[in-house]
C-alpha positions in Angstrom: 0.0 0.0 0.0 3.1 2.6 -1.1 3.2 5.2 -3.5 5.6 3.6 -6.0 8.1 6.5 -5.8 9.0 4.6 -2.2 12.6 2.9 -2.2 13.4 -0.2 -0.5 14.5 0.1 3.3 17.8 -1.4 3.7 18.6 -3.5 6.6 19.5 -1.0 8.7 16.5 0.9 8.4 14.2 -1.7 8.7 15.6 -2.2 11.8 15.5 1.0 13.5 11.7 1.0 12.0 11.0 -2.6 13.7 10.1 -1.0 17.3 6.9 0.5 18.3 8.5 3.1 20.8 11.2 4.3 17.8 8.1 5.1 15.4 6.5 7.3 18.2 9.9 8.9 18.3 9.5 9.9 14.6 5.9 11.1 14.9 6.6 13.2 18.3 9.9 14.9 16.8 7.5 15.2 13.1 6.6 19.5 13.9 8.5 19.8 17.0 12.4 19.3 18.1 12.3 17.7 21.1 14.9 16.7 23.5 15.8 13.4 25.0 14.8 14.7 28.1 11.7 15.5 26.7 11.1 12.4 24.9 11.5 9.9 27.8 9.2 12.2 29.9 6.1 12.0 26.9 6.7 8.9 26.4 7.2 7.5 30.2 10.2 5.7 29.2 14.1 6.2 31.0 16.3 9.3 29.4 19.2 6.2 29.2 17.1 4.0 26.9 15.2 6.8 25.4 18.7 7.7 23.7 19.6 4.4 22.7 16.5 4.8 20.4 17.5 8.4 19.7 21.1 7.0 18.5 19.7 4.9 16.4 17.0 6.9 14.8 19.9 9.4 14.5 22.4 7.1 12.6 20.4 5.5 10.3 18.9 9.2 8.8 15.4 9.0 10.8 16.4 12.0 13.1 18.7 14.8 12.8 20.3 16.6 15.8 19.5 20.5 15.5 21.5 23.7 16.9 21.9 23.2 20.8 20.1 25.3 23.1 20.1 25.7 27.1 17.7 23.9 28.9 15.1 25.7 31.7 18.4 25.2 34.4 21.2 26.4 31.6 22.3 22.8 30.3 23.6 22.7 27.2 20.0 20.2 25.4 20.4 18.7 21.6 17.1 18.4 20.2 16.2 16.4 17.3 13.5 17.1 14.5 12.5 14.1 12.3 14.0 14.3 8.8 10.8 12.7 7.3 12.8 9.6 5.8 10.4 7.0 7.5 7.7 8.2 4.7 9.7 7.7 1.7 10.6 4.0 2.7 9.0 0.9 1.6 9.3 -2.1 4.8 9.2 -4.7 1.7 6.6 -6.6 4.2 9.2 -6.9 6.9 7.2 -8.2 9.9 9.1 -6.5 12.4 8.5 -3.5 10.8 4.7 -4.4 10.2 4.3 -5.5 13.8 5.8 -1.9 15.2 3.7 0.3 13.4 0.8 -1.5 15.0 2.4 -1.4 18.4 3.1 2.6 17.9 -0.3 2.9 16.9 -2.0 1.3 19.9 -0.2 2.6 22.3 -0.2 6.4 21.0 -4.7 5.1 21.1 -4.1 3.8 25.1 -2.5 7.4 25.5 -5.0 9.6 23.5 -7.9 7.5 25.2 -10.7 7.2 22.9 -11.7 10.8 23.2 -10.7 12.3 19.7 -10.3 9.2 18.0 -12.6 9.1 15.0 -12.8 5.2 13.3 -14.3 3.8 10.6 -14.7 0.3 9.7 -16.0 -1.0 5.6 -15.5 -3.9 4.1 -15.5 -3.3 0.5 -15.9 -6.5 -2.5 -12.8 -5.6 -5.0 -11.0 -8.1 -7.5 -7.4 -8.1 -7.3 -6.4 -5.0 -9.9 -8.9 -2.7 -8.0 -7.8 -3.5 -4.3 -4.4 -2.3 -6.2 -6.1 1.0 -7.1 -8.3 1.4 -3.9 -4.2 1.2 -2.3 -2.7 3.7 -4.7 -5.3 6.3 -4.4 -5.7 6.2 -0.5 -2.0 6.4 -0.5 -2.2 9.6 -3.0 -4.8 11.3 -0.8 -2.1 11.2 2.6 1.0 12.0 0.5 -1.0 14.8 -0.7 -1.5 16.2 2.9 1.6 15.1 4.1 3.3 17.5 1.4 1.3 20.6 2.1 3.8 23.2 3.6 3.3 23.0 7.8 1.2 25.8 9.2 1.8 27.8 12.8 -1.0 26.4 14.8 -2.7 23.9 12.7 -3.6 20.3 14.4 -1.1 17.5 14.0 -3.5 14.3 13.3 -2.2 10.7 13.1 -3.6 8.7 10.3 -3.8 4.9 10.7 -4.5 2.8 7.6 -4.5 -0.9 7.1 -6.5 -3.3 4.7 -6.8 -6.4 4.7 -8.3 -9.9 3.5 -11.9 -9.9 5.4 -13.0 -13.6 5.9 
């Protein structure tokens, strides 16, 4: 279900994509640099294993340290801004991959609570080509707002899409 201008992840990649608490890292850090510090304390997790993930988001492109800045006590505080590079990737069906986005996705739901959270649920009867085309053309509606330029004080919203063989 990718755009076909994706590239395969490579190994590395994959990887760093295959846990649920490294794809909240990416979506957290999307509009906002964020700290370590900060990142550990949204996403109730230890600052020492918080940056293990930040290490390895930052070495494999995910991340991308930005200009220092002094913390509310004058330490010297690296945040890191996403580069984006998650949503040009194709997982190639890794499962590890596959599983953590649904991980990421359920917990980010257990955090929001279901107030705010709008679902739907539609089984559709498609032969094989047009499941191919339902794919392509949900995939061109998000890429079409992920590319619109960010705006001062409009709503980040997560989007969660999956389909699937209904028996």
């Amino acid at each position: 279900m990718l755009p076909e201008k994706r590239r395969p992840a490579s190994e590395a990649e994959a990887a760093a994509l295959a846990s649920g608490i490294r794809l909240r890292i990416i979506r957290l850090t999307y509009s906002e640099a964020l700290t370590n510090k900060e990142l550990a304390e949204r996403l109730g997790r230890d600052p020492a294993t918080t940056l293990h993930h930040v290490r390895k988001l930052v070495d494999t492109g995910f991340l991308a340290a930005q200009p220092p800045r002094r913390g509310t006590r004058g330490a010297r505080e690296i945040p890191y801004l996403s580069t984006g590079l998650s949503w040009t990737l194709d997982s190639c069906g890794d499962k590890g991959v596959e599983q953590a986005v649904l991980e990421a996705y359920l917990a980010e739901i257990a955090e929001t609570g279901f107030e705010g959270v709008h679902q739907s649920r539609l089984v559709v009867q498609v032969a094989p080509e047009e499941r191919a085309e339902l794919e392509t053309r949900l995939n061109a509606l998000l890429e079409e707002f992920r590319a619109r330029p960010r705006r001062p004080g409009a709503e980040r919203t997560a989007v969660y899409l999956a389909t699937y063989p209904s028996t």
